[in-house]
N, C-alpha and C positions, 0 to 999 in steps of 0.2 A: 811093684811100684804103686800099689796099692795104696799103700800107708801115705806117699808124698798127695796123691788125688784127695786122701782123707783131710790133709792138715791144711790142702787149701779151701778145701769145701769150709772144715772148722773154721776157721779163721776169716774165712768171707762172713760167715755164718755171726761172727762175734763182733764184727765190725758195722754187719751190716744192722746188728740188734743195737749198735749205739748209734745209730745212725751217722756212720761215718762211711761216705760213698765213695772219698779219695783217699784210702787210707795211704800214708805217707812213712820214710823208714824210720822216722822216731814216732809215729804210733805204736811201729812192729817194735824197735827197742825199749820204750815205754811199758808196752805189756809184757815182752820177758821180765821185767824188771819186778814186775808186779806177782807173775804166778811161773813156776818154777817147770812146770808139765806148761804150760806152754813153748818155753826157753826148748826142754828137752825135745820136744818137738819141732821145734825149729832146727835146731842142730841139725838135727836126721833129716831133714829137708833140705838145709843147705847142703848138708855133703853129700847127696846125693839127684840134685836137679843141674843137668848139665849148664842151663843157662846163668842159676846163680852162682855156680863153681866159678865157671869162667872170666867172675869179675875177680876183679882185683886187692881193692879194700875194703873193710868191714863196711864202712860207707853204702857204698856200691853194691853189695853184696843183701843187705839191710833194703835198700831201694831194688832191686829186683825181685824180692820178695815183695813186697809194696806194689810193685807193677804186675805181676803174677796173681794177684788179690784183687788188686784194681781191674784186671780184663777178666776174672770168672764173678765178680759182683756185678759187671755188664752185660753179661752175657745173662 
């Protein structure tokens, strides 16, 4: 599980370099949209974090990630 601790660390990491402290799920879909190894890393994040599986629509799923990001850029 390694790898899912790495993409949240990155990704706080990216978010927190544009200074974006609330990052939100169309920030997270905005930047797949943009770099392609970001997406591919998500992927593998969602299918494997029990709490974004568990939702339901891309929506929801998009914002749990979001939230996920949002509590390790506070921490």
């Amino acid at each position: 599980m390694q790898k899912i601790k790495d993409f949240e660390s990155f990704a706080a990491g990216y978010f927190s370099a544009l200074r974006i402290k609330h990052p939100t799920a169309n920030d997270i879909r905005n930047y797949c949209i943009e770099s392609r190894t970001f997406a591919a890393a998500l992927s593998f994040y969602a299918c494997n974090d029990p709490y974004v599986m568990a939702q339901q629509s891309s929506d929801a799923k998009f914002e749990a990630v979001a939230k996920n990001i949002r509590k390790l850029i506070r921490d």
